[in-house]
C-alpha positions in Angstrom: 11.7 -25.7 -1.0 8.7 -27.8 -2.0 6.6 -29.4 0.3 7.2 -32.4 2.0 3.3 -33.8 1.9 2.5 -22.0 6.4 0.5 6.9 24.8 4.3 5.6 24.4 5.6 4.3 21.2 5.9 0.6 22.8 4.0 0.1 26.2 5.2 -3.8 26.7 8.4 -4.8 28.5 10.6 -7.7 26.6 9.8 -9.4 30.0 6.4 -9.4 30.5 -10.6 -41.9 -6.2 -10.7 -44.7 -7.1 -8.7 -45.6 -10.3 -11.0 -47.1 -13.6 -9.8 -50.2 -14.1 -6.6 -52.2 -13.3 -4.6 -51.1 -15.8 -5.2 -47.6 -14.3 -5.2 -48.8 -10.4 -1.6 -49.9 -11.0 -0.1 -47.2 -12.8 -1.7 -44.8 -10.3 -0.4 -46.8 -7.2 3.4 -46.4 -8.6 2.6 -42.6 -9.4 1.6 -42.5 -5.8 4.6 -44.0 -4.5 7.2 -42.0 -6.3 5.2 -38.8 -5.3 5.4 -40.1 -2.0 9.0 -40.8 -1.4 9.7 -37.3 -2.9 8.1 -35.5 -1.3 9.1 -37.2 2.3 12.4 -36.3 0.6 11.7 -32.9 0.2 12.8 -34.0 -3.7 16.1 -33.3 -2.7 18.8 -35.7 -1.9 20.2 -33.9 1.0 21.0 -35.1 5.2 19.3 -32.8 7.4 22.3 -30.8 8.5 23.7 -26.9 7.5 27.1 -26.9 6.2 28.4 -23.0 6.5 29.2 -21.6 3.5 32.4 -19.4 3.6 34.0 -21.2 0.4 30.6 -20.2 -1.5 30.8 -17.1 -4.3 28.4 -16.2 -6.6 28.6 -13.5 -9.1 27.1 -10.0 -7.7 24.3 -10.0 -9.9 22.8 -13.8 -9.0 23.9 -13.1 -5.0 21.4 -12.7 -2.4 21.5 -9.4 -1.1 20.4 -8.8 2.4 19.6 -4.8 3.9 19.3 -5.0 7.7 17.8 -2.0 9.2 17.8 -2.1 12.6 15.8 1.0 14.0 16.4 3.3 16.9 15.9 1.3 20.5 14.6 3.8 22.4 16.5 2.1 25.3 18.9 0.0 26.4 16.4 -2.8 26.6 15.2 -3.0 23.2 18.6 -1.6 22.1 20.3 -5.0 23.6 17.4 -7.5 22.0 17.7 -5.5 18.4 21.2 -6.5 18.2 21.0 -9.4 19.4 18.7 -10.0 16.8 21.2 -8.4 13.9 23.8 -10.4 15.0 21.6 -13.6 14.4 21.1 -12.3 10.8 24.4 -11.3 10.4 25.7 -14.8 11.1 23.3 -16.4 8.9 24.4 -13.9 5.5 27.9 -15.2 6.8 26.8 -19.0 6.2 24.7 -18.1 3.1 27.6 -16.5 1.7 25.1 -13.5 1.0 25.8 -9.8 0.9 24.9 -8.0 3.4 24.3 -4.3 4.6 23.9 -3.4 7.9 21.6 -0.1 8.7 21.3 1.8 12.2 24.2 -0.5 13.8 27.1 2.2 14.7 28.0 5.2 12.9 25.9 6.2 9.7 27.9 7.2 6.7 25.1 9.8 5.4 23.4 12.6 7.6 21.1 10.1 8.9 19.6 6.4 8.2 16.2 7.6 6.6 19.0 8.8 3.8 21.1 6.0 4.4 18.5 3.6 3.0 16.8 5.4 0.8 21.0 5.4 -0.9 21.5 1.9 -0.5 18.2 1.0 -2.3 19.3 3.4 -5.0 22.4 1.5 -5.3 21.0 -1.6 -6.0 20.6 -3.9 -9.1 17.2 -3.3 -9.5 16.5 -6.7 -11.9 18.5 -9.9 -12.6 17.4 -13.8 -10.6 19.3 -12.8 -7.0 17.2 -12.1 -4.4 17.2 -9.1 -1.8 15.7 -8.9 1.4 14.9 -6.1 3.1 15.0 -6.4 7.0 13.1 -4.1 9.3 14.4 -4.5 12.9 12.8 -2.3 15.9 9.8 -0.1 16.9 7.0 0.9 14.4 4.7 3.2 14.7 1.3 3.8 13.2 -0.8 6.9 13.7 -4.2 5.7 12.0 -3.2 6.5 8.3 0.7 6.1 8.1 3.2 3.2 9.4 6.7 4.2 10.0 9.4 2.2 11.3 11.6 4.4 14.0 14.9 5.3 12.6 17.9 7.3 14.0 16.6 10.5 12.1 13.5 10.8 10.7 11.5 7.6 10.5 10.6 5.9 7.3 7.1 4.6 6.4 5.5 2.4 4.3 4.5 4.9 1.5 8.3 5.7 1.5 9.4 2.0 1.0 6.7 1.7 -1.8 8.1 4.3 -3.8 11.6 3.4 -3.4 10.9 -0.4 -4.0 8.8 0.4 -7.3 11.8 0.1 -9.6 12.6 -3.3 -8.7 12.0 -6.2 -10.6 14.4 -9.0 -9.7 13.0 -11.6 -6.4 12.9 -9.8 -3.2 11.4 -10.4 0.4 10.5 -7.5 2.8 10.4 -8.9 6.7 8.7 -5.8 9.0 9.3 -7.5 12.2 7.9 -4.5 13.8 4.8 -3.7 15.8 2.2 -1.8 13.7 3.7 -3.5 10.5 0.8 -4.8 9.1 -0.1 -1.8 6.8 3.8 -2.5 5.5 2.1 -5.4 3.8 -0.7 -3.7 1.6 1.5 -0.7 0.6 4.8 -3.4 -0.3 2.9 -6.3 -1.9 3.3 -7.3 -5.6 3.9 -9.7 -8.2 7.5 -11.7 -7.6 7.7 -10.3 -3.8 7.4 -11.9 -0.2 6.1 -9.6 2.3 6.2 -10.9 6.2 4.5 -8.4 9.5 4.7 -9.2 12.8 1.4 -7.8 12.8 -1.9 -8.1 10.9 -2.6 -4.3 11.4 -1.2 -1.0 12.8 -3.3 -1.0 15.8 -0.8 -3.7 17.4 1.1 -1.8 18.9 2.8 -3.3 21.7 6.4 -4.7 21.4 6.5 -7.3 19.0 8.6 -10.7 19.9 8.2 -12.4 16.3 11.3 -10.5 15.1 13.3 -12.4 17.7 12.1 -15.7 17.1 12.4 -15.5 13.7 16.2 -14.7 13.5 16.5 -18.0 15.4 14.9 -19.7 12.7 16.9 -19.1 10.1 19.9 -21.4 11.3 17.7 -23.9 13.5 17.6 -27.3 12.1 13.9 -27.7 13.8 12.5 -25.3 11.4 13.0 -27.7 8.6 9.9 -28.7 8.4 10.0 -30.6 5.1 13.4 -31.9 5.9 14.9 -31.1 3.3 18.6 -29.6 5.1 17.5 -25.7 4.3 15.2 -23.8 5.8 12.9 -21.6 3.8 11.0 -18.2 4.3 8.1 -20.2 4.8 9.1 -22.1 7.3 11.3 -19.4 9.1 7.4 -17.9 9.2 5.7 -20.8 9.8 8.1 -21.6 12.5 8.2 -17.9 14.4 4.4 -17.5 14.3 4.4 -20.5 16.4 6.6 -19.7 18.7 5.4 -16.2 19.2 1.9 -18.2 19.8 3.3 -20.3 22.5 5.1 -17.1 24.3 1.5 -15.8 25.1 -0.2 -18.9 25.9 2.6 -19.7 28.6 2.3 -16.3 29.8 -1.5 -16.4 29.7 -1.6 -13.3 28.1 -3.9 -12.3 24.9 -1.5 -12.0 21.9 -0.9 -8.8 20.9 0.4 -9.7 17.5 -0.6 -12.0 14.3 1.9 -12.4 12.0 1.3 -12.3 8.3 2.8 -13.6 4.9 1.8 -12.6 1.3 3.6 -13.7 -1.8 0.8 -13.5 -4.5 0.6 -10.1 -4.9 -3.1 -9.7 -4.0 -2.2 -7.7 -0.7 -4.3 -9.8 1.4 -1.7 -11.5 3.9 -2.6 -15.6 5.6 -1.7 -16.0 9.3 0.7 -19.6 9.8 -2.7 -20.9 11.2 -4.2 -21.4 8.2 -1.4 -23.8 7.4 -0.9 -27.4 7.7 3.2 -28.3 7.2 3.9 -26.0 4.2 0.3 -26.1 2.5 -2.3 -23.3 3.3 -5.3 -25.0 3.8 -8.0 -22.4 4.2 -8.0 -20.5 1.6 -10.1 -16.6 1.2 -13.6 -16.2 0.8 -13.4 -14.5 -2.4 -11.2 -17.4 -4.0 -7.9 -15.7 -4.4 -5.0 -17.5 -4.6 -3.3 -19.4 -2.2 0.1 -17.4 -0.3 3.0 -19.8 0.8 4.6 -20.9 -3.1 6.7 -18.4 -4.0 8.1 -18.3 0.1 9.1 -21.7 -0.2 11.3 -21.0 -3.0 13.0 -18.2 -0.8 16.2 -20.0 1.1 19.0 -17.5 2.8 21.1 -20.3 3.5 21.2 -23.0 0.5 22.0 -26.9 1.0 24.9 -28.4 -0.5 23.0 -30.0 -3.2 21.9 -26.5 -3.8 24.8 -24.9 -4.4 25.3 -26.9 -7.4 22.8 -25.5 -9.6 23.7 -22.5 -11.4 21.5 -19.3 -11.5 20.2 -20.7 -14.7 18.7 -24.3 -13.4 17.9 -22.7 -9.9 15.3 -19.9 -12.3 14.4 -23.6 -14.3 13.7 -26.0 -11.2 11.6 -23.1 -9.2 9.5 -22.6 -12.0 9.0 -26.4 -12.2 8.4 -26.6 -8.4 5.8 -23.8 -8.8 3.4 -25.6 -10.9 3.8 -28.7 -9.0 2.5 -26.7 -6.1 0.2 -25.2 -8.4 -1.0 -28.2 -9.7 -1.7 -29.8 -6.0 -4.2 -26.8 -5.7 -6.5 -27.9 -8.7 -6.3 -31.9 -8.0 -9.9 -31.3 -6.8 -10.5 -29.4 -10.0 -9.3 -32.9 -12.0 -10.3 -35.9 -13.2 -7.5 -38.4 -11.2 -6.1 -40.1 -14.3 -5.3 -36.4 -15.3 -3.8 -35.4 -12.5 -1.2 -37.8 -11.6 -0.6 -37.6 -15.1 0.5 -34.0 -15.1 2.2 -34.3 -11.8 4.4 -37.4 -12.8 6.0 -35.5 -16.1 6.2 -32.8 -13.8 8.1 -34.7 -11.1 10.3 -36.5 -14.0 11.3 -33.3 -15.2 12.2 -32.0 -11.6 14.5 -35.5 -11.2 16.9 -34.1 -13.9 18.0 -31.0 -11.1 18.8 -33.7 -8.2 20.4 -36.9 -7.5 24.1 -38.4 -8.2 24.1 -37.8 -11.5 23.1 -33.4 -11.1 25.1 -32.9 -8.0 28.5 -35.8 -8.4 27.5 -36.8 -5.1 27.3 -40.6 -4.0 23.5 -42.0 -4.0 21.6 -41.8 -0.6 21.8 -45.3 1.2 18.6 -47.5 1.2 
């Protein structure tokens, strides 16, 4: 959660300062170390491991909801790699205890999946604190105005999506791990909303690998990057970009896709390079807002210690998290006395969620 200091439809082959006085000095040096120690910690109490979460229920409307839409393969190929990559999903809702609904994977209850979708999206709570995610699995398209993922049917584009989304209010996260996605993320952005391409545009239109790596991410202990025993949807990003980055340099090819994550609503998208551990360093020319705060606050498969807060203190403790973040962003803005000010009431008021006495659990050895 928060940070611990992100021609044919598909040519490719899957091969191929200071303190004041003393006074001042000292009380900024313990501010300093508590900050520190929490946020090695991750502010959570937690050993780095994933417990599976069959046992855990939730009430529909606070449960995350997951649509996977795994589009038409084209052949046998890309068919065996898209399920592969659904089943990687699949077993991570299973752990998270999440609902899930599976598009394009055996026979489709409607006329088509294009109507199948467009239904399911319908049928869903459109406000309330659980999250959905929408999944986009398989080969996009773009033509030079439109995106369109490939369905079994007819093929669904990003205008589509748009209008079916506009109704919903509650947290969601759209993941296009398509090529040609990166129009998905200008039509789909908005306020309360993650949207992740594998692409920065629609003219990348060879195969994309990201979607792969980043349904490995979700249950890999190495994507932790702030160690704190869940992995977020910042650092399932953060964590895929990378490795799709390495898969090109060790073939010595030039990469043919630039993944892209926005969560501010401004439409604008910041590649994983422009992070260092979960902070986005560079920031846009214009000054916008930093993207990378709301995604942290996005987890499919919660710790233990998370599982004990209720949908109530979960809403209370990201909202805190958020303006600690947010606060981090203006400490050059600050005078320094203020700043660790602000950040130690909120860090005290962040304690109350974690620890013995908010989870029952025995205090971490020292």
């Amino acid at each position: 959660m928060l940070l611990g200091a992100p021609a044919s439809r598909q040519r490719d082959s899957l091969q191929d300062a200071p303190a004041r006085h003393r006074r001042s000095q000292g009380r900024l040096q313990s501010c300093r170390s508590v900050m520190t120690c929490l946020f090695i910690a991750g502010l959570l109490f937690v050993p780095p491991y994933f417990a599976a979460a069959s046992s855990f229920s939730a009430p529909n409307e606070d449960r995350t909801s997951v649509i996977l839409v795994v589009g038409a393969p084209g052949n046998e190929e890309y068919g065996t790699n898209f399920l592969r990559q659904a089943a990687r999903w699949q077993s991570a809702c299973a752990q998270a205890g999440a609902r899930l609904t599976t598009i394009g994977v055996g026979p489709c209850p409607l006329t088509n999946d294009y109507e199948f979708l467009k239904q399911t999206l319908a049928d869903e709570t459109k406000d309330g604190s659980g999250q959905l995610w929408l999944v986009l699995v398989g080969h996009g398209t773009f033509d030079g105005v439109q995106a369109q993922l490939n369905l079994r049917g007819p093929d669904v584009s990003a205008t589509d999506l748009s209008e079916w989304l506009r109704p919903f209010h509650r947290p969601m996260a759209v993941i296009d791990t398509t090529a040609c996605s990166g129009p998905f993320l200008n039509k789909l952005s908005a306020t309360n909303r993650v949207i992740i391409t594998a692409t920065r545009s629609g003219n990348e239109e060879s195969f994309a690998r990201f979607g792969q790596y980043f349904a490995e991410a979700l249950t890999n202990p190495q994507a932790d990057i702030d160690h704190d025993g869940q992995i977020s949807l910042l650092e399932a990003f953060l964590t895929a970009s990378r490795q799709t980055s390495e898969f090109y340099k060790l073939q010595g090819r030039l990469a043919s896709e630039h993944a892209l994550l926005d969560d501010n609503g401004d439409g604008l998208g910041t590649p994983a390079d422009w992070f260092r551990g979960l902070r986005a360093v560079k920031k846009p020319e214009k000054g916008e807002a930093a993207d990378g705060l709301l995604a942290q606050q996005f987890c499919l498969i919660p710790s233990p210690d998370e599982r004990h807060l209720t949908p109530e203190e979960m809403t209370q403790r990201d909202a805190v998290e958020k303006a600690v973040l947010t606060l981090r962003e203006k400490k050059a803005q600050l005078p320094e006395d203020e700043y660790y000010h602000e950040l130690e009431t909120l860090l005290l008021q962040l304690a109350r969620f974690y620890g013995p006495a908010a989870t029952n659990s025995p205090a971490p050895p020292k």
